[in-house]
N, C-alpha and C positions, 0 to 999 in steps of 0.2 A: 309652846310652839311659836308665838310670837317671837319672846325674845330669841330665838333659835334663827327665827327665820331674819330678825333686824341682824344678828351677828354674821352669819352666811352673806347678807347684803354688805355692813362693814369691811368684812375680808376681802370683799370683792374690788369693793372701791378702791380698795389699800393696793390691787395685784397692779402691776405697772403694766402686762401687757394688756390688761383691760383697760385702764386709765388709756393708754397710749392708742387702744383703740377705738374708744370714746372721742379724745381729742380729735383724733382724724377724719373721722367721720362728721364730727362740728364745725370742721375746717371748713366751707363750701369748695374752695378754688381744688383741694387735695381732693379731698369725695367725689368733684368732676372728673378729674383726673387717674382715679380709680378706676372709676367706670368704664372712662373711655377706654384706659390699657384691657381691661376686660372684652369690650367690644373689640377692638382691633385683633386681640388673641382670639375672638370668636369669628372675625371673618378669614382667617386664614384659609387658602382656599386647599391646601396639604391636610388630607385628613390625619397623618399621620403625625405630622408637623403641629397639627393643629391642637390633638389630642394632647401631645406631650408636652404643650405650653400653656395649655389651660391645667393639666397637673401641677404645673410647676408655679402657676401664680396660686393654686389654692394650698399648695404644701412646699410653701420654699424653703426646704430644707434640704442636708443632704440625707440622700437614701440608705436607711440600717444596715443595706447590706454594702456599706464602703467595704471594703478591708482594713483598710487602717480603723476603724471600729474597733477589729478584735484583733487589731496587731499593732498597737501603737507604738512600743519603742521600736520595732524594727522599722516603722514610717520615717520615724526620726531617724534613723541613722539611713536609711535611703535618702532624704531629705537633707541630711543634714544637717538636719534643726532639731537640738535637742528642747526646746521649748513650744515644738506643736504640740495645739489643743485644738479639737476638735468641737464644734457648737454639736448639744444634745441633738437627740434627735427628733424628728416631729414638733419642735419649735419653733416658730416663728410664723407672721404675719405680714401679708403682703400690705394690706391695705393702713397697718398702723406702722410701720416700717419706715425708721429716717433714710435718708437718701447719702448720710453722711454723718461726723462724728458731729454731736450736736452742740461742741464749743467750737472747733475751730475746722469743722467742716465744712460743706456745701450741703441743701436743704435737711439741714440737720433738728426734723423735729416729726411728730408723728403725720404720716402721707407723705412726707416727702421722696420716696422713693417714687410712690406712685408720678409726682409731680415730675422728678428726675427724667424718669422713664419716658412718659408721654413726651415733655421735649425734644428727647432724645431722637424718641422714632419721628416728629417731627422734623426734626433737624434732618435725617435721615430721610424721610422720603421728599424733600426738598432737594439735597443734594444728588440725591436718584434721577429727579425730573432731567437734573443740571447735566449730566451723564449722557442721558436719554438724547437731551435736545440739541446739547451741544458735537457727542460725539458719537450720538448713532447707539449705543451702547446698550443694550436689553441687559437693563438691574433683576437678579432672582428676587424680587419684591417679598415673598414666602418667606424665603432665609433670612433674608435685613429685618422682616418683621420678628422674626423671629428673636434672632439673634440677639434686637433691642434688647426685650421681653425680658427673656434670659440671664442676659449678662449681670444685671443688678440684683436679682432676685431673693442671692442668699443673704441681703444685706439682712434681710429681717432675723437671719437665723447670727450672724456675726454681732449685729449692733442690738442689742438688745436694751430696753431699756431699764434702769435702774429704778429704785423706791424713790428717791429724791429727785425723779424728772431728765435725770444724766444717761449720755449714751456716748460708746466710743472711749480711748482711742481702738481703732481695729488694728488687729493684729496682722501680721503678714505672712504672707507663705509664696517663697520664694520669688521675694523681690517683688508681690503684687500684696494686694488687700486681698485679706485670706477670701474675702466672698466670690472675688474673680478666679481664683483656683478652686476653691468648691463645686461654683455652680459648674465648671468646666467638669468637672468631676462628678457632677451630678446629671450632665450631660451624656459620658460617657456610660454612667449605671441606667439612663435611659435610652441608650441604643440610637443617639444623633448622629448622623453622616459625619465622616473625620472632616470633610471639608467644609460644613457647618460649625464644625465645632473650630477649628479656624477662624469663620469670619469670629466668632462671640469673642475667642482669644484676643483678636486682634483691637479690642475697644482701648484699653491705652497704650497701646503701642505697635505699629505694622513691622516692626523690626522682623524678622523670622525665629533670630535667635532668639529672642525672649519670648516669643510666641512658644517656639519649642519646649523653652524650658517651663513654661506654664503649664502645658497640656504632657508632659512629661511628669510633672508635677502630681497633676491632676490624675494620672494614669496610676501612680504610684499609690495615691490616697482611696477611690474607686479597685481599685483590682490586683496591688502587689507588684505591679512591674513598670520599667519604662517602656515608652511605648515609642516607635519611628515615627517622628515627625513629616506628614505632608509639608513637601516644600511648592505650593505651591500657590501666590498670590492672587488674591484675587479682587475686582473692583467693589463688591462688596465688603471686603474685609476693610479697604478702602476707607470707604463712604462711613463704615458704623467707626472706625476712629475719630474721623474727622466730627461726628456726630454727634459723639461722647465727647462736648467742648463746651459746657455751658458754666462748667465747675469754676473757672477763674470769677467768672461775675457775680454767680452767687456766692458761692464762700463770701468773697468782699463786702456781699451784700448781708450774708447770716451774720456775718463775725462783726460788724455794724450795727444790728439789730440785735444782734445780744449784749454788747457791750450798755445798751441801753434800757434793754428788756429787766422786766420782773425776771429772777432768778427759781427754779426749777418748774413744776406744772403750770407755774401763773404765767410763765412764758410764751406755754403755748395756747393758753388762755388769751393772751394778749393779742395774736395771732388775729382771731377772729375781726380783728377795727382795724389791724394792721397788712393781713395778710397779702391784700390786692395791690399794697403797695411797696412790697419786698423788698421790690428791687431798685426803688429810689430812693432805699438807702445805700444804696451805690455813689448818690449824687450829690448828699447833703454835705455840706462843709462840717 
């Protein structure tokens, strides 16, 4: 029984999304940042809003019942893309989850979505205020929280992470990182208002057409069809672009700190003497 049970323990250490959940949790700055995204999704004052964002941080994945599930090559030739793949399903982790590819991405190591994320709405309800004060302007504060929330969420189901501590590169779907048309797709098999699902679209890019063609996108992989794009802009959709901007600094800052980092788990072991100061490897000569 013993050795049964020391093997069972072995395997475990060995599985990456457990390691990578271990690591995050070690991390303090990420595990804060966890939490918080937690909280913020629990003071949502939308019960219904509120429900469907605390799902979606504890199961950020997409939902079984996509269509393109049980109809892949006709996805692809709606798509266009003979090379979508689809992440399994009921995998992934929010709180071990990078925020990016963990060579040459932005917070590319376990928690870092968490980390991403919290910025994010950060940044977000900062520029809210700016709105507010400067132009009078009533932010749907609900939706932006939302929307943060959301938008990054299938990273944990896209970036998974490997044996050897490696995650990324991610894949694309149509013209975005395939988790930005997922979750928008994961959005829509949860019954989000079209013009929520707009703002979430709109985190890299407020352009319309490319919004369209995301949640068209997304329409096709959830439910088998395109769907009529809402044309219609909003200062939220706004404000979570603008929001979504922290990526230039960090990347500069990941891709710095790995070029000198221990290479695969010790990386993020190293994290721990390092982590609080990330981002002054931004500065070092």
């Amino acid at each position: 029984m013993a050795k049964i049970t020391l093997l069972i323990m072995l395997a475990a250490a060995q599985d990456p999304a457990i390691r990578a959940r271990e690591a995050a949790a070690k991390l303090p700055f990420a595990y804060r940042a966890y939490l918080e995204v937690r909280r913020e999704a629990a003071a949502i004052g939308d019960p219904a809003l509120r429900a469907a964002v605390e799902a979606q941080v504890l199961a950020p994945w997409l939902p079984q019942q996509a269509w393109a599930y049980g109809h892949p090559a006709e996805a692809r030739k709606l798509l266009g893309d003979p090379r979508l793949e689809l992440p399994p399903p009921k995998r992934g982790d929010f709180l071990a989850a990078p925020g990016g590819g963990c060579e040459n991405g932005h917070h590319g190591y376990p928690g870092g979505l968490s980390v991403h994320t919290l910025a994010t709405l950060r940044h977000a309800r900062a520029l809210a205020e700016d709105y507010r004060h400067v132009y009078a302007v009533d932010v749907h504060t609900d939706q932006l929280t939302t929307a943060v929330i959301w938008q990054g969420a299938l990273m944990a189901a896209t970036l998974p992470f490997r044996a050897d501590g490696s995650c990324g590169p991610e894949a694309e779907i149509a013209g975005a990182p395939a988790h930005h048309v997922l979750g928008l797709a994961a959005g829509i098999l949860r019954h989000l208002p079209d013009d929520l699902l707009y703002v979430i679209a709109a985190a890299p890019s407020p352009d319309p057409s490319r919004i369209c063609s995301w949640l068209s996108a997304a329409s096709v992989i959830a439910e088998g069809r395109t769907m009529t794009c809402p044309q219609r802009q909003t200062v939220e959709a706004f404000i979570h672009h603008f929001a979504d901007s922290d990526g230039p600094l960090t990347a500069l800052s990941w891709s710095q700190y790995v070029a000198r980092a221990p290479k695969g788990w010790a990386r993020y072991d190293a994290l721990l003497q390092d982590g609080n100061d990330l981002l002054l490897f931004s500065r070092s000569p």
